[in-house]
VOPAGU-2260 file (C-alpha; in pm, 1 decimal, decimal comma):
REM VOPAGU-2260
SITE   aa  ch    i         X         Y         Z
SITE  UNK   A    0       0,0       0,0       0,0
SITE  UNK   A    1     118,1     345,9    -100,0
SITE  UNK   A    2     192,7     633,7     190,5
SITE  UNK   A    3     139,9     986,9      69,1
SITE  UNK   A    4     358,7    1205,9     311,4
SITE  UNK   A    5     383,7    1547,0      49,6
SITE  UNK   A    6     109,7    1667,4    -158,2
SITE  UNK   A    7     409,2    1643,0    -462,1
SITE  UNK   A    8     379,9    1317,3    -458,1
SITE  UNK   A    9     -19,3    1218,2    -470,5
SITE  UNK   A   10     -45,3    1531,0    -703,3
SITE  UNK   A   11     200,8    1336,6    -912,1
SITE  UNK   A   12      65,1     972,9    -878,4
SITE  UNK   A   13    -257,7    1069,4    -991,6
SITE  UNK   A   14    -189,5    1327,1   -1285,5
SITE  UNK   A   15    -282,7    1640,9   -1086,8
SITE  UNK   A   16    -121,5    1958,3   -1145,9
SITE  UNK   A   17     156,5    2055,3    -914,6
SITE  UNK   A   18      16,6    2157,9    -598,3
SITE  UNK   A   19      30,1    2559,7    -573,3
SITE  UNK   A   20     129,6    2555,1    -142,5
SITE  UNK   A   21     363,6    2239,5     -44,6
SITE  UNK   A   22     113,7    2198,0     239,7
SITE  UNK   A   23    -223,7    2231,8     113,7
SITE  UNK   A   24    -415,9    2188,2    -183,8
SITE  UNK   A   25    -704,6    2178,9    -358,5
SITE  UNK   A   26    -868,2    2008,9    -667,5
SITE  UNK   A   27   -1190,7    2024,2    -873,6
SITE  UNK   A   28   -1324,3    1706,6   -1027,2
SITE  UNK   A   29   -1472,5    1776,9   -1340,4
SITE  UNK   A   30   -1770,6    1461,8   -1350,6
SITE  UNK   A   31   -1473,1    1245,9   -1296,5
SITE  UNK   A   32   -1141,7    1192,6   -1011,6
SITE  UNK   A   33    -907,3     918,6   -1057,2
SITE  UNK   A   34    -773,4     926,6    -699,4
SITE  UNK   A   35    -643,8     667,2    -555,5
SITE  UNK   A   36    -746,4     392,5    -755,0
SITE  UNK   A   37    -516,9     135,0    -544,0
SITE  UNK   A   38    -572,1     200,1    -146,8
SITE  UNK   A   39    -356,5     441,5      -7,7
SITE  UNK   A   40    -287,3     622,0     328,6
SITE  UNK   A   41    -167,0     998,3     428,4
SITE  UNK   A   42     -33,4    1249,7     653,3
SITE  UNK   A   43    -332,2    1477,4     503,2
SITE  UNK   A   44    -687,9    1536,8     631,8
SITE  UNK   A   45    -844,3    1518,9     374,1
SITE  UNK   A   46   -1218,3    1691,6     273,7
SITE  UNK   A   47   -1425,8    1603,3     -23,0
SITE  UNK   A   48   -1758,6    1664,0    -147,5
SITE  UNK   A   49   -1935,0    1531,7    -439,6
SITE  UNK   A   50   -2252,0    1366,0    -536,3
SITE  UNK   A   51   -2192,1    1018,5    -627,9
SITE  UNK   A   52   -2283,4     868,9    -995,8
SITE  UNK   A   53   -2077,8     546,1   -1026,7
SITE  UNK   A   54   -1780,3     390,6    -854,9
SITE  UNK   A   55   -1683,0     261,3    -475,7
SITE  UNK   A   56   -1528,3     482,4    -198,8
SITE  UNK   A   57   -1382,2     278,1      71,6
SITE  UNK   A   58   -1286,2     445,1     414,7
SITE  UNK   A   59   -1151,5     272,1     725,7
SITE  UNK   A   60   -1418,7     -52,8     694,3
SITE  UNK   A   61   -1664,1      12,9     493,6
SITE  UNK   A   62   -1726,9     112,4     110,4
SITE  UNK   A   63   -1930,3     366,9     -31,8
SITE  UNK   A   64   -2159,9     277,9    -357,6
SITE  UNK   A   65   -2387,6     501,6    -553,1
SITE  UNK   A   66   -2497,2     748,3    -284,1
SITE  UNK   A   67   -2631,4    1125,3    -366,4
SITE  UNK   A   68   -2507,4    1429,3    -247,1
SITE  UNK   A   69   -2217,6    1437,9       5,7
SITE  UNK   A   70   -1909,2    1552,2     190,1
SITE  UNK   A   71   -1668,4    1276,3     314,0
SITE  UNK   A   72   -1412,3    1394,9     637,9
SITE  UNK   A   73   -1085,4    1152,9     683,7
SITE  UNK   A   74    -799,1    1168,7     939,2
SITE  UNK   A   75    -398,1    1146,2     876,2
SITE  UNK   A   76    -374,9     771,6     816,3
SITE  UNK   A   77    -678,8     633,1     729,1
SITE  UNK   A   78    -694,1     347,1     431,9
SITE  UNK   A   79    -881,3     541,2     175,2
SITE  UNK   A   80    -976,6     362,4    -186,1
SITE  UNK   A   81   -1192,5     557,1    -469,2
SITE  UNK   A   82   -1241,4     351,6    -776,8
SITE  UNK   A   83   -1411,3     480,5   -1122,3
SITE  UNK   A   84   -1554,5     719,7    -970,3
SITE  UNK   A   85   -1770,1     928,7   -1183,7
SITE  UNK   A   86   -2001,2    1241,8   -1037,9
SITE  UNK   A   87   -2350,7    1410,3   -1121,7
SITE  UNK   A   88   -2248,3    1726,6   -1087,3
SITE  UNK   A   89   -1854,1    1924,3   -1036,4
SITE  UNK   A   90   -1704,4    1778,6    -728,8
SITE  UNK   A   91   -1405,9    1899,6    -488,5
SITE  UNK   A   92   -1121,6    1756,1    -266,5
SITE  UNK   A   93    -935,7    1928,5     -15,6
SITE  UNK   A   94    -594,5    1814,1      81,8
SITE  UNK   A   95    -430,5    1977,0     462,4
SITE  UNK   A   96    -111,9    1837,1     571,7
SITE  UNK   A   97    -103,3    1859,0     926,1
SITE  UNK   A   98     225,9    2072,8     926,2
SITE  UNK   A   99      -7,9    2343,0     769,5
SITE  UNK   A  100    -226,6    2369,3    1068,6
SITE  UNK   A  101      33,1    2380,7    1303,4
SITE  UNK   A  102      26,1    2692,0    1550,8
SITE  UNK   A  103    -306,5    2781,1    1460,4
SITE  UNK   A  104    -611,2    2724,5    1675,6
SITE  UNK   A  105    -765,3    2467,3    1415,2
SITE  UNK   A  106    -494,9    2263,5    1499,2
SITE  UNK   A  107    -667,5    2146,9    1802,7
SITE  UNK   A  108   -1003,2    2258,5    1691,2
SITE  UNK   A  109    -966,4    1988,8    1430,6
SITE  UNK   A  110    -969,3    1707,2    1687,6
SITE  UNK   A  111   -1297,4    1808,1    1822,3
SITE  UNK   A  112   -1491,3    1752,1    1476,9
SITE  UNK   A  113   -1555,2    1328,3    1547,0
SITE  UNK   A  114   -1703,1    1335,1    1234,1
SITE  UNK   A  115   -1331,2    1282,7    1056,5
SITE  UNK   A  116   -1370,9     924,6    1244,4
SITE  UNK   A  117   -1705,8     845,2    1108,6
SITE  UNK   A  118   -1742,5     603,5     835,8
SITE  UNK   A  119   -1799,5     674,2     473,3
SITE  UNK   A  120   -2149,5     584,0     482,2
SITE  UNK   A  121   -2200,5     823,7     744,6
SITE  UNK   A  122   -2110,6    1082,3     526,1
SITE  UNK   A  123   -2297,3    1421,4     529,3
SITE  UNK   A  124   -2575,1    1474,5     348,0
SITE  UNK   A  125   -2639,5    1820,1     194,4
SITE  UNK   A  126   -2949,0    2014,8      81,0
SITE  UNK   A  127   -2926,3    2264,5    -176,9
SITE  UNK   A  128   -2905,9    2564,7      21,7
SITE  UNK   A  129   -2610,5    2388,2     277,8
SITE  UNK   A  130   -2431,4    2282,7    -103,2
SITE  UNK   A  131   -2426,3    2659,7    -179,5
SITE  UNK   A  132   -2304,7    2751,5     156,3
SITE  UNK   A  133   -2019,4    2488,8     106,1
SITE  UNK   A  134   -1922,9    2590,1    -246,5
SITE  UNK   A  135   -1939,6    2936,7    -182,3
SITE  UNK   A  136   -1652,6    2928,2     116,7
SITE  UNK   A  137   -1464,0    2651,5    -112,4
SITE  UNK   A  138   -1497,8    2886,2    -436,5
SITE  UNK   A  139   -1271,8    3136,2    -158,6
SITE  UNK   A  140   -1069,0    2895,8    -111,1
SITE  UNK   A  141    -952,0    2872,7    -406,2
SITE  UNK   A  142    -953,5    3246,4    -478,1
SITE  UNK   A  143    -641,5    3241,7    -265,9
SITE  UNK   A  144    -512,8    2924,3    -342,7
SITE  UNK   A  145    -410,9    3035,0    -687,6
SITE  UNK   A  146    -373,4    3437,7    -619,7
SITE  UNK   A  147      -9,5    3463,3    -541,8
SITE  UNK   A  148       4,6    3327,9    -190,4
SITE  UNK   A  149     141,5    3557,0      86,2
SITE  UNK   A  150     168,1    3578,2     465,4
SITE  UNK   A  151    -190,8    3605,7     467,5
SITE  UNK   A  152    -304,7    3373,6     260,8
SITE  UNK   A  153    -252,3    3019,3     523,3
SITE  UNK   A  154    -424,8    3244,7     793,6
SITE  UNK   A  155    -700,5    3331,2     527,3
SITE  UNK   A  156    -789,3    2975,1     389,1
SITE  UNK   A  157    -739,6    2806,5     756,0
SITE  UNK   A  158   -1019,1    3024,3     883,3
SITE  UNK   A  159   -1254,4    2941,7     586,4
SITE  UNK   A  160   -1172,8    2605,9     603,4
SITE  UNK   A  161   -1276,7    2633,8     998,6
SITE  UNK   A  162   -1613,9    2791,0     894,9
SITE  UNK   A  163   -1681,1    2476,3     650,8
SITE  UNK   A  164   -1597,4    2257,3     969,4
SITE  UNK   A  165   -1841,8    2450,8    1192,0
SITE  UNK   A  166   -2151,5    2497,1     898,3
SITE  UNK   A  167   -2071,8    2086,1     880,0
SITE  UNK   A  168   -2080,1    2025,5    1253,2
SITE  UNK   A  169   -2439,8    2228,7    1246,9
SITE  UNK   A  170   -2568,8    1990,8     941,0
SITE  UNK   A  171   -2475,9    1659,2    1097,3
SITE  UNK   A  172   -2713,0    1809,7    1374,7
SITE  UNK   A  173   -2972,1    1828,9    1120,4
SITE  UNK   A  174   -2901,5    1529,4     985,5
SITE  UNK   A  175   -2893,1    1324,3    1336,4
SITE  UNK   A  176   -3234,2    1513,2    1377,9
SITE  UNK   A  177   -3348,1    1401,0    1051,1
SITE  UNK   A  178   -3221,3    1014,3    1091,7
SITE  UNK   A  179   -3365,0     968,6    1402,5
SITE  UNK   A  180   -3733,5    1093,5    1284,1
SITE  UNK   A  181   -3689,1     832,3    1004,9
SITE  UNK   A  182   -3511,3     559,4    1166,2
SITE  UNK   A  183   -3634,9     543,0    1502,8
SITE  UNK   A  184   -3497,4     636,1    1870,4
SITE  UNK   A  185   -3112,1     502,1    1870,0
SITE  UNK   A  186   -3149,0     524,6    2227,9
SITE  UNK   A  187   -3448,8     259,2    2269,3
SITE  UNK   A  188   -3198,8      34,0    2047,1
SITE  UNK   A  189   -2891,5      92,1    2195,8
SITE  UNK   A  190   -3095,6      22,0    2566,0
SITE  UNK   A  191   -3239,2    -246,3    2451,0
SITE  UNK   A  192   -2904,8    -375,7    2338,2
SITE  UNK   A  193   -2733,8    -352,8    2693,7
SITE  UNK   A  194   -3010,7    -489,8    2887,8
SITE  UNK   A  195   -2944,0    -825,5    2650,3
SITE  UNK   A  196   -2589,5    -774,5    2755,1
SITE  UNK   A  197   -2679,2    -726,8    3118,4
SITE  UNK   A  198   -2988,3   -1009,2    3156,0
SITE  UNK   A  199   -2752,5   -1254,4    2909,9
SITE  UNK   A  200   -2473,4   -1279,6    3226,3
SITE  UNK   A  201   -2213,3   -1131,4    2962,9
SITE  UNK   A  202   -2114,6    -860,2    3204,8
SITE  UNK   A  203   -1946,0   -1123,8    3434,7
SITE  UNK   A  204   -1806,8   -1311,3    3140,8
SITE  UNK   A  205   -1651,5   -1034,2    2915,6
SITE  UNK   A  206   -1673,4    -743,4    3157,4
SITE  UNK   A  207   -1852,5    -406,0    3049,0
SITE  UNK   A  208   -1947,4    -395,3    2703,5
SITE  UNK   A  209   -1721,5    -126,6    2506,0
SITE  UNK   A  210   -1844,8     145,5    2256,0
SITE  UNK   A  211   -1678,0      -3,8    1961,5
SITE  UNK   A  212   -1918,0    -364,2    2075,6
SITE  UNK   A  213   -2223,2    -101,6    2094,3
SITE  UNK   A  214   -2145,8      47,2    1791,8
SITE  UNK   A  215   -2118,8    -305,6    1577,1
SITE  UNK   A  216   -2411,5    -437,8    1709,6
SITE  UNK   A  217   -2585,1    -119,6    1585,2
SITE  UNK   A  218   -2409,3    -135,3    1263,7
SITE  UNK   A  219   -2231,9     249,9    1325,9
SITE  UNK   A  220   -1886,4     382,6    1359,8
SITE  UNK   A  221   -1827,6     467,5    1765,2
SITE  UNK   A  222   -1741,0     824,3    1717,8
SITE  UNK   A  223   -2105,2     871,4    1521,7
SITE  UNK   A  224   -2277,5     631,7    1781,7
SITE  UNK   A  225   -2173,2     867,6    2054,6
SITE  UNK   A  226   -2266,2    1201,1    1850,1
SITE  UNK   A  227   -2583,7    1069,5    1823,1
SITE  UNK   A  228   -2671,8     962,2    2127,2
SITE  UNK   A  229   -2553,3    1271,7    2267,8
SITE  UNK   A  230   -2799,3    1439,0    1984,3
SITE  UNK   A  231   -3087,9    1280,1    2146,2
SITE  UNK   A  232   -2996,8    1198,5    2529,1
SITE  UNK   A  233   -2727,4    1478,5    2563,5
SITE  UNK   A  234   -2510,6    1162,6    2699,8
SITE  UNK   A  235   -2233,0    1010,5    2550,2
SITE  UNK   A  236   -2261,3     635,3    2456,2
SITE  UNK   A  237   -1993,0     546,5    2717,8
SITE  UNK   A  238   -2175,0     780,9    2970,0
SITE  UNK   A  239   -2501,1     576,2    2896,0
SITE  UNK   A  240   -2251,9     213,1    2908,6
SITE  UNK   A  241   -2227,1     393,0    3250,9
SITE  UNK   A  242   -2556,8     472,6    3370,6
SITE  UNK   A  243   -2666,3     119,7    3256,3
SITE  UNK   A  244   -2414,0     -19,1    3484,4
SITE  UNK   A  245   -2457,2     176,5    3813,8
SITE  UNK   A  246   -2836,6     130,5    3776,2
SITE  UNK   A  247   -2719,4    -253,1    3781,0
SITE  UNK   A  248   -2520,1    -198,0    4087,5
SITE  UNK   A  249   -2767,8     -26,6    4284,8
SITE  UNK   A  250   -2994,6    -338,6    4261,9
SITE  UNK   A  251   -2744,4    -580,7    4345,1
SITE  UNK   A  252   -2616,0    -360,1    4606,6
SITE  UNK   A  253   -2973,6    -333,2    4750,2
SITE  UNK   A  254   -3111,0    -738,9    4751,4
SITE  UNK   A  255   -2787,6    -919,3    4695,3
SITE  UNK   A  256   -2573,0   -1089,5    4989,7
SITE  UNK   A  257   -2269,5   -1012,9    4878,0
SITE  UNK   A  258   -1947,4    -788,2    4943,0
SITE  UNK   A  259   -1876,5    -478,1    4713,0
SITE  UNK   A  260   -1567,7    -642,2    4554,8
SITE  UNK   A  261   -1810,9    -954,2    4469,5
SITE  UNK   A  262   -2031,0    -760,3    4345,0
SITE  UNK   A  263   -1779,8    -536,5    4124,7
SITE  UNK   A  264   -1655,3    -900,5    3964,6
SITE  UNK   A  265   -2017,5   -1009,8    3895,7
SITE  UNK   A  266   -2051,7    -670,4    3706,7
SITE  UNK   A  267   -1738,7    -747,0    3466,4
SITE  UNK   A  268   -1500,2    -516,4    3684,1
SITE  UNK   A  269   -1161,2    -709,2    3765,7
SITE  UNK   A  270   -1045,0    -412,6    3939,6
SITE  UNK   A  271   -1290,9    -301,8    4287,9
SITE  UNK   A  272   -1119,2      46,2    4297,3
SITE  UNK   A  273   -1196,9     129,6    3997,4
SITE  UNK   A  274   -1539,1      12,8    4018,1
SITE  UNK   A  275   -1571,5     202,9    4374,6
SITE  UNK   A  276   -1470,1     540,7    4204,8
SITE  UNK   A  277   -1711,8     498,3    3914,1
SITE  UNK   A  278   -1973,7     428,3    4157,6
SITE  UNK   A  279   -1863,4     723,4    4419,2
SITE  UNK   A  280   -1858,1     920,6    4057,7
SITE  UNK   A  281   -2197,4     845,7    3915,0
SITE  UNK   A  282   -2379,4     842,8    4276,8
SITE  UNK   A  283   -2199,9    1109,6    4483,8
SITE  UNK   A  284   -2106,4     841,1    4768,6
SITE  UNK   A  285   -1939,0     465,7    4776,1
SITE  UNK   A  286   -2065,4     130,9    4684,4
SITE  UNK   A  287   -2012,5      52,2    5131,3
SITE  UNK   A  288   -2203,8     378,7    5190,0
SITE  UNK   A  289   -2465,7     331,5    4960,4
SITE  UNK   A  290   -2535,1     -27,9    5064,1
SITE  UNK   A  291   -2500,3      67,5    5446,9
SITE  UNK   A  292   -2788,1     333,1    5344,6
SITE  UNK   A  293   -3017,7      52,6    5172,3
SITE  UNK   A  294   -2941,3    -123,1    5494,7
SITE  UNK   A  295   -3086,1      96,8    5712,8
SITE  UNK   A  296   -2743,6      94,6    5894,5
């Protein structure tokens, strides 16, 4: 598998012109882009948007077939395949090398957008008016990308290129909104989910159930699981793993006959402490306190 570490080079293996900034570039596809035809990986995030006519993009896991209208956010390092690929309508990609956001606030701004972990079919789904809000800030971009770059030009494209992060974050909302009125509660599912886990005995078996086993089950990257969830509960999925558990506790703590460390290795925990301070976390006092209290000691 080929490693892109300068824009030179994947410019180069795929017939692009010479990019105009060593550290960030941009490129239009015309109906067609014949990137990365074998699977590749990068030091770039990468942003793309197009609406989909024929040919696979493959991302992480999962591939990409024949969908309308989208942009597509992937990290440094990713496995990223797009085969004969061939668009409705004029399409873009955006190329930023890490180095280029370095010492600017989108540096660490860029960590906070999960959506660069979701998976391609998770992709964001545009209406008309969000497209034209989109091209208009790239169609900037790439004012200054070809006008004779200067010491204001990185500052310039970084902070349009943070206001197509932000307008993005605030359409995935509308989008989450929009799934969930189709699709049903992802809550209910994801509830329904753990109690099997719980009532199953796989908690003292295989221990808590992680995100990434919540998020398979429910066929969804974790990082768009958790946005989700978040959209509708305003909790986290791991908060709601959590919740799920200590609810758990509190019975056992209440009717069973059994020590707090018993009870933390019938739960999945093989460490008490650390069972104690998620308890102490989640409930404001200990496991001992709490079942001294049910006690009536």
């Amino acid at each position: 598998m080929i490693h892109f570490s300068n824009l030179s080079a994947l410019h180069r293996e795929n017939g692009f012109p010479p990019p105009e900034n060593p550290l960030f570039s941009i490129y239009r596809c015309d109906k067609t882009c014949t990137i990365g035809d074998r699977a590749f990986t990068s030091d770039f995030y990468m942003i793309g948007f197009k609406k989909l006519k024929a040919g696979v993009i493959k991302y992480g896991r999962t591939a990409y077939d024949h969908q309308n209208g989208s942009m597509s956010f992937m990290s440094p390092r990713q496995i990223i395949q797009m085969k004969g690929l061939e668009f409705e309508e004029d399409g873009f990609l955006m190329f930023i090398h890490e180095d280029f956001i370095n010492g600017h606030v989108l540096h660490s701004d860029i960590k906070r957008y999960t959506f660069f972990d979701y998976e391609v079919d998770e992709a964001l789904h545009l209406s008309p008016k969000e497209e034209e809000i989109i091209w208009d800030l790239y169609k900037k971009i790439e004012i200054e990308y070809y006008n004779n770059q200067d010491e204001y030009s990185r500052n310039i494209i970084l902070a349009h290129i943070g206001s197509i992060l932000q307008y993005a974050q605030r359409f995935y909302k509308r989008q989450f909104i929009h799934r969930t009125n189709i699709a049903g509660k992802t809550v209910s599912k994801f509830n329904a989910i753990l109690a099997e886990y719980f009532n199953g005995g796989l908690l003292h078996d295989k221990g808590l159930p992680s995100v990434n086993y919540m998020a398979e089950q429910l066929h969804l990257s974790p990082r768009y699981l958790s946005d989700l969830l978040k959209q509708e509960t305003g909790k986290t999925a791991i908060e709601l793993i959590h919740i799920s558990l200590i609810s758990e506790a509190k019975n056992l703590l209440k009717s069973a006959d059994q020590s707090v460390a018993e009870i933390a290795y019938n739960l999945g925990f093989e460490n008490p402490p650390y069972f104690s301070r998620l308890f102490r976390k989640e409930v404001g006092m200990s496991p001992n306190q709490f079942k001294r209290q049910a006690s009536g000691i």
